[in-house]
KESEFI-838356 format. One record per atom (N, C-alpha, C): atom name; x, y, z. Coordinates in Angstrom, 3 decimals. Layout:
BEGIN
{'CA',{X,Y,Z}}
...
# end
This chain:
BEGIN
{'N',{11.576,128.475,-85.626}}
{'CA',{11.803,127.793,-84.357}}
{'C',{10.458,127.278,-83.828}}
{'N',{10.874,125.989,-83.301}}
{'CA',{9.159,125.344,-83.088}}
{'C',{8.923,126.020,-81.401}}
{'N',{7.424,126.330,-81.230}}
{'CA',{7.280,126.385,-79.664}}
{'C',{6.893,125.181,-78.657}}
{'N',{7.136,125.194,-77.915}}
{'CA',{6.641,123.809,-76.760}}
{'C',{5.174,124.281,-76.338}}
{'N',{4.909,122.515,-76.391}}
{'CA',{2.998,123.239,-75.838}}
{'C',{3.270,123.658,-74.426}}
{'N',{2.356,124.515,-74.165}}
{'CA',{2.382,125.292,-72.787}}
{'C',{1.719,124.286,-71.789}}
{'N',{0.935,123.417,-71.996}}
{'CA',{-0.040,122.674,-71.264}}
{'C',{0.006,121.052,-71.387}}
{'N',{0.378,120.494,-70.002}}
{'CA',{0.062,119.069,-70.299}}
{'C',{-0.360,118.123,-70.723}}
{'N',{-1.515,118.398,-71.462}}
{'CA',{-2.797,117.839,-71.553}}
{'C',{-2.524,118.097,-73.696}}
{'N',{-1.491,118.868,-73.757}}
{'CA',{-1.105,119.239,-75.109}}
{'C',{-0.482,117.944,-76.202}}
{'N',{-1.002,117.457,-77.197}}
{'CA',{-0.301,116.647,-77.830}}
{'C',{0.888,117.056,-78.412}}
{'N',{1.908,116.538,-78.408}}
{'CA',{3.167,116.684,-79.513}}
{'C',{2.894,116.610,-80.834}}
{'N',{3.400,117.374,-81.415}}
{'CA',{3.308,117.264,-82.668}}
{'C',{4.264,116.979,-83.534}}
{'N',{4.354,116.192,-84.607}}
{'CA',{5.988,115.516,-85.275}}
{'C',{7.068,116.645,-84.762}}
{'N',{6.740,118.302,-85.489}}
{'CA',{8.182,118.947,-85.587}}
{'C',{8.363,119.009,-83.952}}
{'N',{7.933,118.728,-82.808}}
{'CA',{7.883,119.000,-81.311}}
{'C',{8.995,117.785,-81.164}}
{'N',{8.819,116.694,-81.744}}
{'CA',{9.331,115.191,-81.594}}
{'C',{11.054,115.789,-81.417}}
{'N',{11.537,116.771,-82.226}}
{'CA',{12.664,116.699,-82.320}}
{'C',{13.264,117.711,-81.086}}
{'N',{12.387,117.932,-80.604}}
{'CA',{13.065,118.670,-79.303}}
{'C',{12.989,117.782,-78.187}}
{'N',{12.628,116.481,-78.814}}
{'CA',{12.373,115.498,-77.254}}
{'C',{14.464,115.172,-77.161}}
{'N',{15.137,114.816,-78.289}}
{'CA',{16.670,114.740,-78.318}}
{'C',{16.752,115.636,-76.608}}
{'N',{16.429,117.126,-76.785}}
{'CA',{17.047,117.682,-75.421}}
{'C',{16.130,117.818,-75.087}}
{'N',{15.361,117.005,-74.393}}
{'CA',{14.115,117.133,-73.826}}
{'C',{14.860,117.358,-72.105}}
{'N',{13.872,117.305,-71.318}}
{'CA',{14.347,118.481,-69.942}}
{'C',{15.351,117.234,-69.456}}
{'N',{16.275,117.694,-68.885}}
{'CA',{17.150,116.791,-67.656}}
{'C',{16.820,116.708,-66.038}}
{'N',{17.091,115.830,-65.408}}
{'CA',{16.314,115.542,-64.116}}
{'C',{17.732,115.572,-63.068}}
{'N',{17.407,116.097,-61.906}}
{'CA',{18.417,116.291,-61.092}}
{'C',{17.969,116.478,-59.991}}
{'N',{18.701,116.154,-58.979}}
{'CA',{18.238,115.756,-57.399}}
{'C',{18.653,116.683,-56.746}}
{'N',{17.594,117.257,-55.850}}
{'CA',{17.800,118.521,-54.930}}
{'C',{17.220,117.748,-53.511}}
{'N',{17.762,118.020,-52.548}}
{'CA',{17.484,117.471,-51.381}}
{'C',{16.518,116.437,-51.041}}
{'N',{17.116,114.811,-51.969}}
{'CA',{17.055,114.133,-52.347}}
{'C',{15.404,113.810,-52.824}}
{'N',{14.528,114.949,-53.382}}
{'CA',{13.688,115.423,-54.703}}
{'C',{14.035,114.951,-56.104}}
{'N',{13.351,114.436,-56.653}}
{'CA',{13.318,115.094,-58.463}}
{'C',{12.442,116.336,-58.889}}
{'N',{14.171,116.408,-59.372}}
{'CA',{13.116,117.758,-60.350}}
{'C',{13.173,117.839,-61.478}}
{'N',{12.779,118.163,-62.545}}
{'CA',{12.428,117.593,-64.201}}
{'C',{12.817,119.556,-64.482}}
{'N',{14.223,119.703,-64.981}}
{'CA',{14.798,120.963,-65.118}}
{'C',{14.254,121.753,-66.554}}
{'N',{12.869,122.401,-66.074}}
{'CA',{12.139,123.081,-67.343}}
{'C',{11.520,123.982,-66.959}}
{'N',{11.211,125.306,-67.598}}
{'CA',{11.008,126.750,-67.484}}
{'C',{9.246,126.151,-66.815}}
{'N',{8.769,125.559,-67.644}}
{'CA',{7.105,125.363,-67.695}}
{'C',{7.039,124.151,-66.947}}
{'N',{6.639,123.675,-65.637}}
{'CA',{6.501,121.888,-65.262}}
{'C',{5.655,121.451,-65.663}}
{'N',{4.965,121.686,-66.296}}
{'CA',{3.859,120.701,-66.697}}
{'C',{4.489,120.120,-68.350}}
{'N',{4.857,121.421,-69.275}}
{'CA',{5.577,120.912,-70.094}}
{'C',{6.831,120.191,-70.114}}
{'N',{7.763,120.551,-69.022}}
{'CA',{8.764,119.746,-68.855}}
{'C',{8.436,118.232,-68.410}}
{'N',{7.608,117.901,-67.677}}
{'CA',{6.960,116.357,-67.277}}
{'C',{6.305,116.333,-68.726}}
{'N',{5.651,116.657,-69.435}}
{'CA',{4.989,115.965,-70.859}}
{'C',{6.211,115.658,-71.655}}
{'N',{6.988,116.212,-72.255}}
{'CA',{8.531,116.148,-72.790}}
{'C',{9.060,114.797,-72.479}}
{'N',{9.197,115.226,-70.979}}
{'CA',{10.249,113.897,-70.707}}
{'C',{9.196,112.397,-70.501}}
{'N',{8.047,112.425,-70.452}}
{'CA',{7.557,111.283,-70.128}}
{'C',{7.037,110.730,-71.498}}
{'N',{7.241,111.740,-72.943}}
{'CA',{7.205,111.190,-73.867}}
{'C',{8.510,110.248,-74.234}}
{'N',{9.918,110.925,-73.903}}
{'CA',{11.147,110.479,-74.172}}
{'C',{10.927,109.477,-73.662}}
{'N',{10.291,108.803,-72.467}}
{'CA',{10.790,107.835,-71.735}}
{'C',{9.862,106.766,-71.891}}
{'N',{8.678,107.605,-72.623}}
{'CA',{7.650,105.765,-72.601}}
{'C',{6.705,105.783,-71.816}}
{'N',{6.349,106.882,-70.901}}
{'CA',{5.688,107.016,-69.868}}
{'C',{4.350,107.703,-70.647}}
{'N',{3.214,106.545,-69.664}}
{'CA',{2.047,107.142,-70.564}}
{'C',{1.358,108.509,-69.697}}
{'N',{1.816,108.730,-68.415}}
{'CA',{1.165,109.610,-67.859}}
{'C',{2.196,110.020,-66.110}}
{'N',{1.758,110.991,-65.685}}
{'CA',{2.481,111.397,-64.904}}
{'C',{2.761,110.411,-63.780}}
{'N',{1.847,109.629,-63.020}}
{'CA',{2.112,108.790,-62.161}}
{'C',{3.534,107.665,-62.780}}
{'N',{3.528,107.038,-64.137}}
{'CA',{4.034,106.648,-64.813}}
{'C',{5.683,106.747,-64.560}}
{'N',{5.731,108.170,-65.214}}
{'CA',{6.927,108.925,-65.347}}
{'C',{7.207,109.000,-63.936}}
{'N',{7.084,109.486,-62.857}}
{'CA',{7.220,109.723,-61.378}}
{'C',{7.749,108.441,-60.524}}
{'N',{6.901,107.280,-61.107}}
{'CA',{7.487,106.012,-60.299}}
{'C',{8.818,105.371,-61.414}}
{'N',{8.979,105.627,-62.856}}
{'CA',{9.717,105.293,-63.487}}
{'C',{11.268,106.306,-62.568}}
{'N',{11.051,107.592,-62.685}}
{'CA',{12.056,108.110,-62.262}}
{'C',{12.590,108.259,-60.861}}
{'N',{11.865,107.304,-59.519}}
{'CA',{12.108,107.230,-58.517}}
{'C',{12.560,106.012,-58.486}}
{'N',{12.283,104.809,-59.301}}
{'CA',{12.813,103.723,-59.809}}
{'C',{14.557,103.595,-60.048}}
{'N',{14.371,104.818,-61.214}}
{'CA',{16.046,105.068,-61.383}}
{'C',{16.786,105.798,-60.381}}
{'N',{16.360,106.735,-59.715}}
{'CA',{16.958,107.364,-58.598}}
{'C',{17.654,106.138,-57.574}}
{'N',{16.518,105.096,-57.149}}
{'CA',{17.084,104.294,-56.181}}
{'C',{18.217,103.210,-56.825}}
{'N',{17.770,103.106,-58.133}}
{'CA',{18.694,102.438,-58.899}}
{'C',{20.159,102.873,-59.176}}
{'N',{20.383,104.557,-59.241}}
{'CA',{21.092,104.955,-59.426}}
{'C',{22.677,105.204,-57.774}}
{'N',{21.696,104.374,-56.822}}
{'CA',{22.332,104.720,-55.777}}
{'C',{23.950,104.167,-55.283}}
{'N',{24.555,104.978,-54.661}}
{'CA',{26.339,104.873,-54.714}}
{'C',{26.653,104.855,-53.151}}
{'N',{26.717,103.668,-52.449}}
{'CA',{26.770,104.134,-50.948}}
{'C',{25.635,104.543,-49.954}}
{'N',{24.383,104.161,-50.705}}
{'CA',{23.329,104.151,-50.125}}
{'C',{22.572,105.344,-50.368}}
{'N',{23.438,106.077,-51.294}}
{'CA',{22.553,107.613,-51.343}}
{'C',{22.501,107.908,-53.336}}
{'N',{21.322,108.123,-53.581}}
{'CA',{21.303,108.469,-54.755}}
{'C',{22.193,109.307,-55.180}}
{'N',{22.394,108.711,-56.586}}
{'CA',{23.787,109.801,-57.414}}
{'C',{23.647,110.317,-58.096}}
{'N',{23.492,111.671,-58.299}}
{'CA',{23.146,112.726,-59.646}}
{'C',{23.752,111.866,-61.231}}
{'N',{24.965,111.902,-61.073}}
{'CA',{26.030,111.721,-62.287}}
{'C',{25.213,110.083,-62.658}}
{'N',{24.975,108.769,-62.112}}
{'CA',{24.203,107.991,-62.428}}
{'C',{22.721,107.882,-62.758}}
{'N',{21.877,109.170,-62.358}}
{'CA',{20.366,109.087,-62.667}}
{'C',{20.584,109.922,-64.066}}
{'N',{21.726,110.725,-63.784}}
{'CA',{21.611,111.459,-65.065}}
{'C',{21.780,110.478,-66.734}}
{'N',{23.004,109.629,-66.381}}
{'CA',{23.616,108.691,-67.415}}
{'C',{22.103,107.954,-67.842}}
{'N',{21.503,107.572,-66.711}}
{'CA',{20.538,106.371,-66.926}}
{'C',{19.643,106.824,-67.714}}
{'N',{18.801,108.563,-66.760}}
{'CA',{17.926,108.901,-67.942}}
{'C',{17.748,109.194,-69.517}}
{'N',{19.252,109.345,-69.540}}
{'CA',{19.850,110.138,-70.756}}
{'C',{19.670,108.675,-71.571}}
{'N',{20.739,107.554,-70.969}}
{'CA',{20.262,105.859,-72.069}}
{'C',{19.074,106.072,-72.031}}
{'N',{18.026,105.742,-71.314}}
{'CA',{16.891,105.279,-71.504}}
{'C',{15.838,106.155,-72.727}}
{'N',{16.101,107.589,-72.927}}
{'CA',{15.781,108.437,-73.431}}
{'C',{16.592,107.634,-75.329}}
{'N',{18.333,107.656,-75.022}}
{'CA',{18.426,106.937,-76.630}}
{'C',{17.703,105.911,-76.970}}
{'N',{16.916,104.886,-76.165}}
{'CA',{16.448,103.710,-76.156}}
{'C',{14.589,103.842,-77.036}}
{'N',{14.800,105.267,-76.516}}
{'CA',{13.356,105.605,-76.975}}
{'C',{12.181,104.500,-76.826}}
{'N',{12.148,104.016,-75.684}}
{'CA',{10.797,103.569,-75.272}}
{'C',{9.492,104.272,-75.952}}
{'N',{8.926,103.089,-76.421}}
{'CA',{7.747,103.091,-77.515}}
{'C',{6.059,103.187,-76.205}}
{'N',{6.050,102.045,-75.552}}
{'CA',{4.968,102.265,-74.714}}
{'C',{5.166,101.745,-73.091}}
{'N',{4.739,101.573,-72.818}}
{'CA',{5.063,101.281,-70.991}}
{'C',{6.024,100.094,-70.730}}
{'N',{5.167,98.515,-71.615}}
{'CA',{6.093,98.011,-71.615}}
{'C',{8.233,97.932,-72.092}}
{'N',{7.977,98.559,-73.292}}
{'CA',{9.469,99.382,-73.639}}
{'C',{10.129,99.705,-72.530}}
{'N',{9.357,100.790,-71.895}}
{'CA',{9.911,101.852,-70.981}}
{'C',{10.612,100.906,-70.085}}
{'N',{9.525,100.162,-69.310}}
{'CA',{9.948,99.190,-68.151}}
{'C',{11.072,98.716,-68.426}}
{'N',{11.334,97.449,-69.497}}
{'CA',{12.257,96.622,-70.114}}
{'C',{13.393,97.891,-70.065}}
{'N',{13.308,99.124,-70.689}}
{'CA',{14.588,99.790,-70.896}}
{'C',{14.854,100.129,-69.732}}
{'N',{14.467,100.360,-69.001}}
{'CA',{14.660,100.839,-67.360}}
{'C',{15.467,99.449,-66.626}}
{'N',{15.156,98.513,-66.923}}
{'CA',{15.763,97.364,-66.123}}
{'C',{17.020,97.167,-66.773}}
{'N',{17.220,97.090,-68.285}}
{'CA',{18.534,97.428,-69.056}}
{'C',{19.386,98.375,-68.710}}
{'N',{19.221,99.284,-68.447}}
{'CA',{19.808,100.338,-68.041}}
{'C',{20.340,100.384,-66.410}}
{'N',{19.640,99.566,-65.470}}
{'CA',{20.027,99.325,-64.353}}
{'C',{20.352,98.352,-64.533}}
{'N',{20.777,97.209,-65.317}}
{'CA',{21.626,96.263,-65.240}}
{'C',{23.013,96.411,-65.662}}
{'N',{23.039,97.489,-66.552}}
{'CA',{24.127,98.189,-67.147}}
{'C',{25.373,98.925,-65.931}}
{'N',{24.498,99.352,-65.537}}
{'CA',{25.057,100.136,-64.488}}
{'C',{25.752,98.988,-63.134}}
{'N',{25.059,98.131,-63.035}}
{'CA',{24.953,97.297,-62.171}}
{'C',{26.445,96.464,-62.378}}
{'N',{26.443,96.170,-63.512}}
{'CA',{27.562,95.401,-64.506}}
{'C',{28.862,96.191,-64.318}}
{'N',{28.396,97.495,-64.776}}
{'CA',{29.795,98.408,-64.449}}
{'C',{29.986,98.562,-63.289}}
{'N',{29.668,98.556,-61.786}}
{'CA',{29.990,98.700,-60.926}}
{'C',{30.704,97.559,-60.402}}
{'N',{29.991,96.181,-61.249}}
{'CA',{30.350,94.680,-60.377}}
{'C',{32.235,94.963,-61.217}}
{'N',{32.285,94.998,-62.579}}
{'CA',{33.264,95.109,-63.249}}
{'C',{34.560,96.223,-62.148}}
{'N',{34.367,97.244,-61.810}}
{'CA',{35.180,98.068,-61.017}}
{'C',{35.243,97.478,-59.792}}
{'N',{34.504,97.176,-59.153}}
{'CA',{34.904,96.062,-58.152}}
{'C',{36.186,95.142,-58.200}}
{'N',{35.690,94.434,-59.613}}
{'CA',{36.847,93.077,-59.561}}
{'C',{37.483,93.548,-60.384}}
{'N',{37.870,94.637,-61.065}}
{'CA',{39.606,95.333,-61.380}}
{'C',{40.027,95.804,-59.816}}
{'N',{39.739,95.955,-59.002}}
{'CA',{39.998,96.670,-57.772}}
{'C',{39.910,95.976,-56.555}}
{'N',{40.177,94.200,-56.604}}
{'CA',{40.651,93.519,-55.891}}
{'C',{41.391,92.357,-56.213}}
{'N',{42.390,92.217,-55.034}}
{'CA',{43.487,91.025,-55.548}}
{'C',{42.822,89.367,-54.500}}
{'N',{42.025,89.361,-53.701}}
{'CA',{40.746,88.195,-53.596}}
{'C',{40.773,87.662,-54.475}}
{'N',{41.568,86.353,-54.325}}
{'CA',{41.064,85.307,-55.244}}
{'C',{39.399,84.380,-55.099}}
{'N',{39.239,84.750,-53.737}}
{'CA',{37.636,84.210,-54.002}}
{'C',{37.031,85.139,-54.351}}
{'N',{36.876,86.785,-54.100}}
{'CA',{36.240,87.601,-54.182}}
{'C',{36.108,88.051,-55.762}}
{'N',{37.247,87.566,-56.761}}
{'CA',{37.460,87.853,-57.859}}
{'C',{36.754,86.733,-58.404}}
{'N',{36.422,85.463,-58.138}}
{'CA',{35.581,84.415,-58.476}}
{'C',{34.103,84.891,-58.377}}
{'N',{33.758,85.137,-57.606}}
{'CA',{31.917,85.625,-57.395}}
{'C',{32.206,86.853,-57.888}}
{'N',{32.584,87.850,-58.019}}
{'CA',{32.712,89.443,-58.848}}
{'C',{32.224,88.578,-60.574}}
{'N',{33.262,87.544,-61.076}}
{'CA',{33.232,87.055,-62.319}}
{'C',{31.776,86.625,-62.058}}
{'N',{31.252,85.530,-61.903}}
{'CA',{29.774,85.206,-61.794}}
{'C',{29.185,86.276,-61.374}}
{'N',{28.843,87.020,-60.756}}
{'CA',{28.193,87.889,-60.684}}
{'C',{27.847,88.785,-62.206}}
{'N',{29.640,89.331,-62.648}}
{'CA',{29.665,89.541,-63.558}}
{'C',{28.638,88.865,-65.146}}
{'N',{28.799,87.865,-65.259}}
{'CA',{28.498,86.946,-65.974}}
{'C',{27.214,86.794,-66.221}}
{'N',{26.683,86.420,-64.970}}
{'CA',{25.079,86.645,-64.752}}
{'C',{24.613,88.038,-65.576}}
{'N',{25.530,89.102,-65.032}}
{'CA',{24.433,90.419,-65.090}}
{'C',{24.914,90.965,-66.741}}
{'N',{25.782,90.141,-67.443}}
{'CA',{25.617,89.860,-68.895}}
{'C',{24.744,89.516,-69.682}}
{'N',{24.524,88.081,-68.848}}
{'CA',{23.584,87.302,-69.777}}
{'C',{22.034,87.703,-69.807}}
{'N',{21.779,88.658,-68.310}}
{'CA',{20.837,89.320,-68.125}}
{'C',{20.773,90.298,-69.614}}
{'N',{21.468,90.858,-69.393}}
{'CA',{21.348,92.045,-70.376}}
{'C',{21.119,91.641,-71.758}}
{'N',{21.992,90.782,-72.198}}
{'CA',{21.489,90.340,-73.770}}
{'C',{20.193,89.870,-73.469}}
{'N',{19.526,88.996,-72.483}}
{'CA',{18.191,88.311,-72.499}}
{'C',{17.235,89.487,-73.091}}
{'N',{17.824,90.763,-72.236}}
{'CA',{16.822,92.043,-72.489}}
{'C',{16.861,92.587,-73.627}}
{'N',{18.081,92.542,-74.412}}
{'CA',{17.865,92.895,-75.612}}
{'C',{17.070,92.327,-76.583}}
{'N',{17.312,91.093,-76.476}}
{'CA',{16.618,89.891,-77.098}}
{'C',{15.029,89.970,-76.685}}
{'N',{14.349,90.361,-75.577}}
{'CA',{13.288,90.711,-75.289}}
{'C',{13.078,91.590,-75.766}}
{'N',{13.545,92.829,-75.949}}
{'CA',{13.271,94.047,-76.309}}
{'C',{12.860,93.772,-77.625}}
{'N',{14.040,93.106,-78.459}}
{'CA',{13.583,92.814,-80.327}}
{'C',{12.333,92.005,-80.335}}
{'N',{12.459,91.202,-79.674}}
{'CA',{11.141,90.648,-80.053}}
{'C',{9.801,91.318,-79.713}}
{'N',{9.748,92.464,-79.042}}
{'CA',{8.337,93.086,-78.512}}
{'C',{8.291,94.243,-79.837}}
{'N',{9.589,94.699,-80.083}}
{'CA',{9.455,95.368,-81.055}}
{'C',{9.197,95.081,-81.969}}
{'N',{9.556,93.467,-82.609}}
{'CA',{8.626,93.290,-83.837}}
{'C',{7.588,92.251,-83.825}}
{'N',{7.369,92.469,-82.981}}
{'CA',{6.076,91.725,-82.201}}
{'C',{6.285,90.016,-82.539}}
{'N',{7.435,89.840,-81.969}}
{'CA',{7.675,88.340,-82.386}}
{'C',{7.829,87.339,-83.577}}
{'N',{7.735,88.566,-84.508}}
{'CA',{8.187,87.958,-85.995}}
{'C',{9.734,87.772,-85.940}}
{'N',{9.995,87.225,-87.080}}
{'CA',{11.074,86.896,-87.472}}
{'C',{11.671,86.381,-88.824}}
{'N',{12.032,87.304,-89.481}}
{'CA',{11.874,87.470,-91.189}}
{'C',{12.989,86.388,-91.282}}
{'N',{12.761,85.974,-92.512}}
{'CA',{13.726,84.864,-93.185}}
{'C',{14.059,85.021,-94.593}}
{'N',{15.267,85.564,-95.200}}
{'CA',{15.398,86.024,-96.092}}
{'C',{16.725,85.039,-97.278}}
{'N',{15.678,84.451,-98.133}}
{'CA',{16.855,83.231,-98.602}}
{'C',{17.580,84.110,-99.778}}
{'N',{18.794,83.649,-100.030}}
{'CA',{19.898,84.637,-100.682}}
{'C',{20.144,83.584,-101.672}}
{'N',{20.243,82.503,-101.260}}
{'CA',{20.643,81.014,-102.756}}
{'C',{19.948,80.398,-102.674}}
{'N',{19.300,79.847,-103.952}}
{'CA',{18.279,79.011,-104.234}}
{'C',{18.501,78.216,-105.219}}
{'N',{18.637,76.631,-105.116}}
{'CA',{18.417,75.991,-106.462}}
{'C',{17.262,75.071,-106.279}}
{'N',{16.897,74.687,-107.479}}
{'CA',{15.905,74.008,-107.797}}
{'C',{16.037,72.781,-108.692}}
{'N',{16.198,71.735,-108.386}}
{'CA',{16.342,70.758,-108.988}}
{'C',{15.005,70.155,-110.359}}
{'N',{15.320,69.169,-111.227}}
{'CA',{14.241,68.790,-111.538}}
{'C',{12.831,68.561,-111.423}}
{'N',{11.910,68.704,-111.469}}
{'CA',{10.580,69.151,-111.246}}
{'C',{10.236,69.332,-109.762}}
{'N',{11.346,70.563,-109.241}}
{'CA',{10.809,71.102,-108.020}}
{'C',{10.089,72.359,-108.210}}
{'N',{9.634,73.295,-107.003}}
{'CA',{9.068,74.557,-107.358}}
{'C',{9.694,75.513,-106.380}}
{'N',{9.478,76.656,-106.897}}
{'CA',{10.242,77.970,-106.050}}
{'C',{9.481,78.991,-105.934}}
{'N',{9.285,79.259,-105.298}}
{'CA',{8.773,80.470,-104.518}}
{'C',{9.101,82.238,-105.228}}
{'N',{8.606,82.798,-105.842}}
{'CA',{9.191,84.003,-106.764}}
{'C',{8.231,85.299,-106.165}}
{'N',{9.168,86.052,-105.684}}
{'CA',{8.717,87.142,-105.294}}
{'C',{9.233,87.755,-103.591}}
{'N',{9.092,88.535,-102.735}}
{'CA',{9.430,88.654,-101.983}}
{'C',{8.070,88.068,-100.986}}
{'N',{8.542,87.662,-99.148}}
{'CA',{7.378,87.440,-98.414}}
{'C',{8.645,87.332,-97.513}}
{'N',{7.564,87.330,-96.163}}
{'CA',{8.184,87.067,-95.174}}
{'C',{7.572,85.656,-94.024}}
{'N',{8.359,84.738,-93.650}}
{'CA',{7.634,83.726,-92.927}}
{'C',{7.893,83.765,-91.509}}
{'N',{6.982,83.446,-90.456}}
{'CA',{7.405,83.219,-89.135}}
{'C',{8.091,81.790,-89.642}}
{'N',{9.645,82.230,-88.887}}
{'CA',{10.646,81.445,-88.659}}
{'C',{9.649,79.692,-87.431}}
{'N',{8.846,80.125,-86.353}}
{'CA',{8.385,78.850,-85.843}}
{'C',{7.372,78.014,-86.732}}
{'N',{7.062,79.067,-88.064}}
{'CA',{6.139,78.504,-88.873}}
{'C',{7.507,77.388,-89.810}}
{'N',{8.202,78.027,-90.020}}
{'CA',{9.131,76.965,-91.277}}
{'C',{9.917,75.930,-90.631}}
{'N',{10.050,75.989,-89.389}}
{'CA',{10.726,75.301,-88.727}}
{'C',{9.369,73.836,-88.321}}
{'N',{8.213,74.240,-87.665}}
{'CA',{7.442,73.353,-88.085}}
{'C',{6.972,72.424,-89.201}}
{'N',{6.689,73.388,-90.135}}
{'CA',{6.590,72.367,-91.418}}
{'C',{7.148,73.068,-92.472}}
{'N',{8.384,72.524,-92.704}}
{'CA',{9.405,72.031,-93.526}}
{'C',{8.847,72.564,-94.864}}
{'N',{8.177,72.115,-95.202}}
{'CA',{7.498,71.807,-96.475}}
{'C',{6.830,73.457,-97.212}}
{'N',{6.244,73.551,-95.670}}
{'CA',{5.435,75.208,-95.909}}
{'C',{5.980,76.233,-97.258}}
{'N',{7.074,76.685,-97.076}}
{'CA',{7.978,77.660,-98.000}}
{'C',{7.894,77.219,-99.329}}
{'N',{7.679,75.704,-99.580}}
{'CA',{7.702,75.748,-101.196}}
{'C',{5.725,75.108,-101.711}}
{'N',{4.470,75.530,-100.983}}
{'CA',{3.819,75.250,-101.324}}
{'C',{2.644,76.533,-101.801}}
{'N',{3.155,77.219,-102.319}}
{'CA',{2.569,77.935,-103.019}}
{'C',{3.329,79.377,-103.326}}
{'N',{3.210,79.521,-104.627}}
{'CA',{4.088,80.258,-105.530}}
{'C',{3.758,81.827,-105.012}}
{'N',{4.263,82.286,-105.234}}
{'CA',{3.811,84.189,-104.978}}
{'C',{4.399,84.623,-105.907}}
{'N',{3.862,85.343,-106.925}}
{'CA',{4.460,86.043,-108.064}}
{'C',{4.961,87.726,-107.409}}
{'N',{5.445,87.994,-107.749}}
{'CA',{6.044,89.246,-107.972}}
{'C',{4.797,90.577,-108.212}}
# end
C-alpha cells in the first residue's frame, strides 16, 4: 500500500499518481471549502494536482470559482461543486491553462443542463424560443472548448494520415511514415510529394 506525502512541499511520485482517482472531495460547511483529508496540507497537494493547480492560491481561487459557479438560487450547491470537481478531476488538467479551460467546460455544462430543465419545464412559447438559443449558444460554447482544449493539447498540430495512394506515371510518393501540419499542406499543395522519406 502506497503512503501519501505528509508535507506540501512533497513531490508525487508515479505510484502516488494513482491515488489522485480518489483524491480528497470538497464540501461546503457554512458556506467554507473544505478539501475532506485526514492531513490539509496533503489533502490541498492531492487535489490541486488532480485539478491543474500549480499552487495553493491557484487551487483556492479555482475552487471558489466553482463554488459560485455551482450556485442554485443564489446559494452554492454541495451536489453541483461536487459533480463539477469530480468532471474536472476526469478531465485531468495538465497545467493552469488546462485547468482554467476545464473549469469553464464544466460550468458551461452545468449551465446547459440547467438552461435544458428550464425549457422541458415550460409551456412559453417565447420563453421556449430564448431557453432554445440560449440553449444553442451554450452548445456551441462547449464544443469551441473542446476544440480548444485539443488543440492546446497537441500543441496545435494536426496529423494527416493518407490511407490510398496512387501514383501515376513518373510521379513520386512519399514512403515511410511522417506527420505534416495540416496549415502547412493546405498552403503548399505541392509540399507532401517533395521529398521522399524512406522507412
Amino acid at each position: 500500500m502506497t503512503t501519501l506525502p505528509t508535507h506540501y512541499d512533497t513531490a508525487i511520485t508515479t505510484a502516488d499518481r494513482a491515488a489522485l482517482v480518489a483524491s480528497p472531495k470538497v464540501k461546503l460547511r457554512r458556506r467554507r471549502i473544505v478539501i475532506e483529508h485526514p492531513d490539509p496540507r496533503t489533502g490541498e497537494l492531492l487535489l490541486a494536482e488532480a485539478l491543474g493547480a500549480v499552487d495553493r492560491d491557484a487551487l483556492h481561487g479555482l475552487l471558489s470559482q466553482l463554488t459560485k459557479a455551482s450556485a442554485v438560487a443564489r446559494k452554492p450547491d454541495q451536489g453541483n461543486l461536487a459533480f463539477m470537481v469530480s468532471t474536472l478531476k476526469s478531465i485531468a488538467p495538465k497545467d493552469s491553462l488546462e485547468s482554467m479551460l476545464a473549469a469553464q467546460m464544466v460550468s458551461i455544462h452545468v449551465a446547459a443542463m440547467r438552461c435544458a430543465c428550464r425549457l422541458a419545464c415550460t409551456d412559453d412559447v417565447q420563453q421556449q424560443e430564448s431557453l432554445t438559443r440560449a440553449q444553442t449558444r451554450l452548445a456551441r460554447t462547449f464544443a469551441a472548448q473542446m476544440e480548444a482544449l485539443n488543440r492546446h493539447r497537441s500543441n496545435g498540430a494536426c496529423a494527416i494520415t493518407v490511407q490510398n495512394l496512387s501514383v501515376q506515371d513518373g510521379g513520386r510518393a512519399v514512403v515511410g511514415n511522417f506527420t505534416q501540419h495540416a496549415s502547412l499542406v493546405a498552403a503548399q499543395p505541392g509540399l507532401a510529394d517533395a521529398e521522399a522519406i524512406t522507412a
